[in-house]
C-alpha positions in Angstrom: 163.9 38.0 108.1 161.1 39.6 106.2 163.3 42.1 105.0 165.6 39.9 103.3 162.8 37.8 101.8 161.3 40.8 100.3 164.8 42.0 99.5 165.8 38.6 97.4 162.1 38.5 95.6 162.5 42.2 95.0 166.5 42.5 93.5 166.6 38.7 92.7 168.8 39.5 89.4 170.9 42.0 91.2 172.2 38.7 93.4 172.5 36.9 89.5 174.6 39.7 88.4 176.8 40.0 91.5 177.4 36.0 91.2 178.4 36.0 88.2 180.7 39.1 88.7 181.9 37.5 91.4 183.1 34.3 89.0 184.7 36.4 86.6 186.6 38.0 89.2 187.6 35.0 90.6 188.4 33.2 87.1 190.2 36.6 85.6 192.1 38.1 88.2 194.8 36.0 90.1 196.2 38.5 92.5 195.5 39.2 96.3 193.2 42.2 94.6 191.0 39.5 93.5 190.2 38.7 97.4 189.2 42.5 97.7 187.4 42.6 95.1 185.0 39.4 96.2 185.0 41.1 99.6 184.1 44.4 98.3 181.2 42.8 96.2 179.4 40.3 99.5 179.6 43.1 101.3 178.0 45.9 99.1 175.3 43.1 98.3 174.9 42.5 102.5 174.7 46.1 103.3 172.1 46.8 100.1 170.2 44.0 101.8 170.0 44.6 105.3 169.2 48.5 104.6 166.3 47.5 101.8 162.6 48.4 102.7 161.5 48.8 99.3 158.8 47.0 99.0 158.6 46.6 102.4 156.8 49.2 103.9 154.6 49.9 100.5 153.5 45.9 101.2 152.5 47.2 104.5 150.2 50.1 103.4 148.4 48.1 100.6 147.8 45.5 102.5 146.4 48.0 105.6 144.5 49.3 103.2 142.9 46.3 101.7 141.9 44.9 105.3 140.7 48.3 106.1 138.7 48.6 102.6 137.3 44.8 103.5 135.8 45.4 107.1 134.3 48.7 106.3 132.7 46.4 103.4 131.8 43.8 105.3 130.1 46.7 107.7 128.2 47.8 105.5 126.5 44.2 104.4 126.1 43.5 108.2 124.2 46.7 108.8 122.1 46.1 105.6 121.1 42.8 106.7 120.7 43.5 110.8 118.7 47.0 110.0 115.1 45.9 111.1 116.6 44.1 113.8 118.6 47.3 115.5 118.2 49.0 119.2 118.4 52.9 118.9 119.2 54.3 122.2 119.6 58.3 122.6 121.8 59.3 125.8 121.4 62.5 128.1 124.5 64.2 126.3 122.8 64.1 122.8 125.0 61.4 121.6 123.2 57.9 120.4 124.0 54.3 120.2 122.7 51.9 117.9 122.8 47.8 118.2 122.2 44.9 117.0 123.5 41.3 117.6 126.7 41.9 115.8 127.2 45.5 115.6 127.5 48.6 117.4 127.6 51.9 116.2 128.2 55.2 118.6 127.6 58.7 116.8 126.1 62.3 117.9 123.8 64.0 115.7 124.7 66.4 113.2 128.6 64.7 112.9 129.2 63.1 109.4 131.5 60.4 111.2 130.9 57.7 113.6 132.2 54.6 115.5 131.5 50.8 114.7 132.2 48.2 116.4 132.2 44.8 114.5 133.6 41.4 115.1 135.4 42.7 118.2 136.9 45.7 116.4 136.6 49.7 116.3 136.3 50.9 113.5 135.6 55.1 112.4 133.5 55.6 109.5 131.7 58.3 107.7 127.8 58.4 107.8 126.8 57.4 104.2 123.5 56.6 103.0 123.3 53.1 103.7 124.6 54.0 107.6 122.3 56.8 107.8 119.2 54.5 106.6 120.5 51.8 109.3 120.1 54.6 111.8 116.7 55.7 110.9 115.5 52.1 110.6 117.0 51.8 114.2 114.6 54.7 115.0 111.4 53.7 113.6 111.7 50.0 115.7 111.9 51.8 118.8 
């Protein structure tokens, strides 16, 4: 259903013109041909529609993108604000875990990525300054 929605925002004067074609056609021609004509027309404006994922699919990256974008964003204000309040905890296999109240955040030294966890999600993120101070802050409350 999505599909036609997007479809009918997305070619809305493509349905106009086929309409109105389809009037003409109906007002012009008196013949059986006119009856193959109108068919012709709904169903080269059905098939278009139920094959269209124009927008579709570029609707779905944006908007991945955007919620992606947002958590890592929100991230980053958390672990600003939690920083003097985190748990820095080094494991046997070199690896290291640092937590607060609302986040988590698994790395290994020397890697420039690592994983968060935040409101119940995973989420992979590169070290950046303001991750990398949240880790050494973690360190010095030990």
């Amino acid at each position: 259903m999505d599909q036609w929605s997007t479809f009918i925002q997305d070619k809305w004067i493509l349905i106009i013109v086929a309409i109105v074609v389809l009037f003409l056609v109906m007002k012009l021609v008196k013949t059986f041909i006119k009856w193959v004509f109108v068919l012709a027309i709904i169903a080269a404006v059905i098939y278009y529609g139920s094959t269209y994922a124009g927008g579709l699919s570029g609707l779905k990256t944006t908007v991945g993108n955007a919620v992606a974008d947002e958590a890592k964003q929100q991230i980053t204000s958390a672990i600003v604000g939690e920083g003097k309040d985190a748990d820095y905890v080094k494991h046997t296999d070199g690896s290291y875990t640092v937590h607060t109240k609302n986040i988590k955040l698994d790395g290994k030294p020397g890697s420039d990525d690592a994983e968060v966890s935040f409101m119940g999600q995973s989420y992979k993120v590169s070290i950046n300054k303001t991750i990398q101070k949240f880790i050494d802050q973690a360190k010095q409350n030990q």
